[in-house]
C-alpha positions in Angstrom: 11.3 29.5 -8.2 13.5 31.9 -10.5 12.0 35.4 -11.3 11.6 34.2 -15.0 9.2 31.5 -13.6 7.3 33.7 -11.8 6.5 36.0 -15.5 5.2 32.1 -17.4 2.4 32.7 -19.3 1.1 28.4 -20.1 0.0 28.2 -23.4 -2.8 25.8 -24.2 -1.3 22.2 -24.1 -4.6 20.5 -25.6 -6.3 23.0 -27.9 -7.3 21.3 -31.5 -7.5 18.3 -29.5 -9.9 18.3 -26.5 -11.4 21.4 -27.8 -10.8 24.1 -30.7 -7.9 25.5 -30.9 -10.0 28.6 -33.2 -11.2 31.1 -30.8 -14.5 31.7 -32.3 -15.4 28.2 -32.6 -14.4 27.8 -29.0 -16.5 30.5 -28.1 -19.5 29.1 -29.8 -18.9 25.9 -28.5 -18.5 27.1 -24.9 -21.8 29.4 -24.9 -23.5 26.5 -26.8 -22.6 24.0 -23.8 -23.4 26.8 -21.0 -27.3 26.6 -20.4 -29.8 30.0 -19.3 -30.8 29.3 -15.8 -33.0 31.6 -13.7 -30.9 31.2 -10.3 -27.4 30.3 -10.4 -26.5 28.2 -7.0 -24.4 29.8 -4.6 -22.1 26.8 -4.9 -18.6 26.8 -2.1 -17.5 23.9 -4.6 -18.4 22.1 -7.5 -16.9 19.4 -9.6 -17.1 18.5 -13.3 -15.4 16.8 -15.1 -12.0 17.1 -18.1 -12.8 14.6 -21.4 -12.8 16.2 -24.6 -15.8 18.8 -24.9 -17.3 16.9 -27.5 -17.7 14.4 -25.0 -18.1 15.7 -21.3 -18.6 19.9 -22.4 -22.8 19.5 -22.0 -22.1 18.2 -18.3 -19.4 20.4 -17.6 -21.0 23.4 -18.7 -24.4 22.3 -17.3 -22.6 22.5 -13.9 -20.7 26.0 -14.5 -24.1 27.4 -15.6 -25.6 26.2 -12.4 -23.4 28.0 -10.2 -22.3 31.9 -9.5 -18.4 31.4 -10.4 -17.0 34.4 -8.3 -13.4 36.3 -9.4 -11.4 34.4 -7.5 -11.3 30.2 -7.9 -9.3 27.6 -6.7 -8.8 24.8 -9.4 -7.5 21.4 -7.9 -7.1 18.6 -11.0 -5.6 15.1 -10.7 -2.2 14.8 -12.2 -1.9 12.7 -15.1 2.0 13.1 -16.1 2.8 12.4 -12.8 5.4 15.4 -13.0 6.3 18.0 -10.6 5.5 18.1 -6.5 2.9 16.2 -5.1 0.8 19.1 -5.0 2.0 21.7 -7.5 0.9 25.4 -7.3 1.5 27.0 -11.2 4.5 28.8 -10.7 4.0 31.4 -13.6 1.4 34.7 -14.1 -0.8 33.4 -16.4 -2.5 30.7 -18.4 -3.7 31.7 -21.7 -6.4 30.2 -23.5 -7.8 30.4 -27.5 -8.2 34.4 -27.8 -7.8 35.2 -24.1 -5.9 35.2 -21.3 -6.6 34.6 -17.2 -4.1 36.2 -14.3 -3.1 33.5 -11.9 -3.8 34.4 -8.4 -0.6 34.3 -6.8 -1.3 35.9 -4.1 -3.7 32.9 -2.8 -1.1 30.4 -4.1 1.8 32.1 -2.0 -0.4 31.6 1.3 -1.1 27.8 0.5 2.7 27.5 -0.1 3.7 29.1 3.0 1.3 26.9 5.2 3.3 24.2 3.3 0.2 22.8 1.6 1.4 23.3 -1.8 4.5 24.2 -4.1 5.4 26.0 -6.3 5.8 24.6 -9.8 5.7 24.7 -13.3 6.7 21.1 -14.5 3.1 19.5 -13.2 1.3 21.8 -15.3 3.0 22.0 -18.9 1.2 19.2 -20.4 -1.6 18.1 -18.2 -5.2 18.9 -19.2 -7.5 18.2 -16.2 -6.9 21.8 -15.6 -7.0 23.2 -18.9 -10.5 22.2 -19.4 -12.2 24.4 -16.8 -10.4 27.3 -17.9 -12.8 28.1 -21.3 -16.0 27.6 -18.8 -14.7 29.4 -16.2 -13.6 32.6 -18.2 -17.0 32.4 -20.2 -18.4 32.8 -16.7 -16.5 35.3 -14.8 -14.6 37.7 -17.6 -12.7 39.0 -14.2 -11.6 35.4 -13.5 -8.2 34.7 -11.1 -7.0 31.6 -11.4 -5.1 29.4 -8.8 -4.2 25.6 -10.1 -3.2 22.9 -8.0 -2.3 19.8 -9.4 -2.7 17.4 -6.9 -0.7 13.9 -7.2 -1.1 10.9 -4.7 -2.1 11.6 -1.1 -3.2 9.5 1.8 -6.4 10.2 3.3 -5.5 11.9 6.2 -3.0 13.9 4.2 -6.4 14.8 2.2 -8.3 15.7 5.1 -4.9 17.3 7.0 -4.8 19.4 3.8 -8.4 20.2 3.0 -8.5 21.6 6.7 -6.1 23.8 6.6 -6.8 25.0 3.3 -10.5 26.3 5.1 -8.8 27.9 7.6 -7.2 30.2 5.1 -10.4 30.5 3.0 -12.1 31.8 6.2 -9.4 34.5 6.5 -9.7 36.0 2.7 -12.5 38.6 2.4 -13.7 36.7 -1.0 -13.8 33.3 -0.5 -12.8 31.4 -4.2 -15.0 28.8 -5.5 -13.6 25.6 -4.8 -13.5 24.0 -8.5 -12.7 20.2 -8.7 -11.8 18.0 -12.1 -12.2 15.3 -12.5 -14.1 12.0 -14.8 -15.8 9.2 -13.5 -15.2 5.3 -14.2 -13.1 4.5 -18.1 -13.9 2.1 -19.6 -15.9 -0.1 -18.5 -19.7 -1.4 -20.1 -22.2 1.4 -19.5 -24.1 -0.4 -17.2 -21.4 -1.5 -15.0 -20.1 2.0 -15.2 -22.8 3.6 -14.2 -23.3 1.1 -11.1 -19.8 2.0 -10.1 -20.1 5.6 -10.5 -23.2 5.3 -8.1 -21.7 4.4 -4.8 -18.5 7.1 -6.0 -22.1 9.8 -6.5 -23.4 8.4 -3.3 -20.8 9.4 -1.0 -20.3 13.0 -2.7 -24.0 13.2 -2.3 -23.6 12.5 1.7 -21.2 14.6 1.9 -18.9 11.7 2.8 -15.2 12.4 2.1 -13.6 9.1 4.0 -16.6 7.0 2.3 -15.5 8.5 -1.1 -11.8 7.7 -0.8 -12.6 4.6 0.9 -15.4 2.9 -1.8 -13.0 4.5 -4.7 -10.2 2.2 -3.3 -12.0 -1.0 -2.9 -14.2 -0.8 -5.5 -11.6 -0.2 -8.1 -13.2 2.6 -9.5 -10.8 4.7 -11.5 -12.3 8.0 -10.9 -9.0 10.5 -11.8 -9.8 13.1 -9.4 -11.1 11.1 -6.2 -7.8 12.7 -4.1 -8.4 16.6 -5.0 -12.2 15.8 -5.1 -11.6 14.2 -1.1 -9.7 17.0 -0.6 -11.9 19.6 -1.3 -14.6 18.2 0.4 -13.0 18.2 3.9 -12.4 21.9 3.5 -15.9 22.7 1.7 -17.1 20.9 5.2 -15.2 22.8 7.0 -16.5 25.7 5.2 -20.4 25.0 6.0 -21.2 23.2 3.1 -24.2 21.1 4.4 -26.0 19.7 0.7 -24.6 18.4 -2.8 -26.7 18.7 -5.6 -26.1 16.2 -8.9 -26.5 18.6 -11.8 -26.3 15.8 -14.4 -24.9 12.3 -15.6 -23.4 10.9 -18.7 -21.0 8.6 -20.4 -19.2 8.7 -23.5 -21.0 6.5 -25.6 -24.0 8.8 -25.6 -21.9 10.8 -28.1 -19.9 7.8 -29.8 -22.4 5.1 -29.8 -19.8 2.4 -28.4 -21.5 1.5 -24.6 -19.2 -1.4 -23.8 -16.2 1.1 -23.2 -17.3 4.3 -22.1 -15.8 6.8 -19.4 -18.3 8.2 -16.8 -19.2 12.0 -16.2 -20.7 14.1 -13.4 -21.1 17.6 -12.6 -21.8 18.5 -8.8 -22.6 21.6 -7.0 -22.2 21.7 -3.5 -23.8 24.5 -1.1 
């Protein structure tokens, strides 16, 4: 990684598509889709999901609102380009959004990259928007926010589970623990009611707190749920991390905004504590 890599700043890749590109009308949109709750959850990890906001923004920022997002989070998203390393740290300082800006916390990147669980990168990152998503949410809940992606490409399970563990053991050493943030959609494109039977046994093992179960049903089921690697991933170091319950904080599908149910893509947002 040059020096000049290390001072990137990634400009939005999707804004005026998945979201508004105007940062008012982001801003509305955002604190619109972000509900008042009395308690936020003292979440170690939570996934929700990447679609455009118009479509998944109620369940992803139903989920961010449910949680306390602390200054430091660690955002693992599937990669769609298939670019870059296998799991790709963003090499650069910064990832800007419509009217503000978040610092990349490199100094939490640097450790997973010396224990060899990560790389540094740029290339995954430039035009993949599993990641970009969470950042709007995530700033309109911590203003102090550090930032460090991973974009995580094909692993086998026990590279998920080799990975996840030692990614705990350097969470345990850090005086503030980040909040382990995972993108990812449900089932495309099937019917809405065989989606949402699908998505069920993918909820089901989340639920029990079943990483092999999720990886395992995923494969054999067929279910093309983007982000079942970072999600398995996460959730063998949020076990490792004492994470002992999973809460669903809501459901949904596309054609609840567009009306078509026989091709919908599934959405979930999870909180797990």
């Amino acid at each position: 990684m040059t020096g000049g890599a290390s001072e990137q700043v990634r400009p939005p890749a999707v804004a005026g598509r998945f979201y508004p590109a105007d940062a008012a009308a982001l801003a509305a949109q955002i604190e619109a889709q972000c509900p008042s709750v009395d308690t936020a959850l003292a979440a170690r990890m939570v996934i929700a999901p990447h679609a455009g906001l118009v479509y998944s923004g109620a369940i992803a920022g139903a989920t961010y609102a449910a949680v306390e997002v602390p200054e430091r989070v660690l955002l693992l998203g599937p990669n769609h380009t298939g670019r870059g390393a296998r799991v790709s740290a963003y090499a650069g300082r910064a990832w800007a959004g419509p009217g503000f800006e978040v610092p990349i916390d490199r100094a939490l990147l640097a450790r997973l990259v010396e224990a060899g669980l990560a790389e540094f990168d740029l290339e995954a990152h430039v035009a993949e928007h599993s990641l970009e998503l969470h950042l709007p949410f995530l700033h309109f809940r911590q203003a102090a926010l550090r930032l460090a992606p991973l974009c995580v490409g094909a692993l086998s399970l026990a590279e998920c589970e080799r990975r996840g563990r030692a990614l705990a053991g350097i969470m345990r050493t850090l005086d503030a623990p980040p909040l382990l943030a995972v993108s990812s959609d449900m089932h495309h494109f099937a019917s809405a009611k065989e989606g949402a039977r699908l998505d069920a046994m993918a909820l089901a093992a989340l639920e029990a707190l079943d990483p092999v179960a999720l990886y395992e049903t995923v494969r054999r089921e067929r279910i093309s749920m983007c982000g079942v690697i970072p999600a398995t991933l996460a959730l063998f170091a949020a076990l490792e991390l004492g994470v002992t319950s999973a809460r669903l904080i809501r459901y949904g599908h596309s054609g609840e905004v567009s009306g078509d149910h026989e091709r919908v893509v599934g959405y979930a947002g999870l909180a797990f504590v």
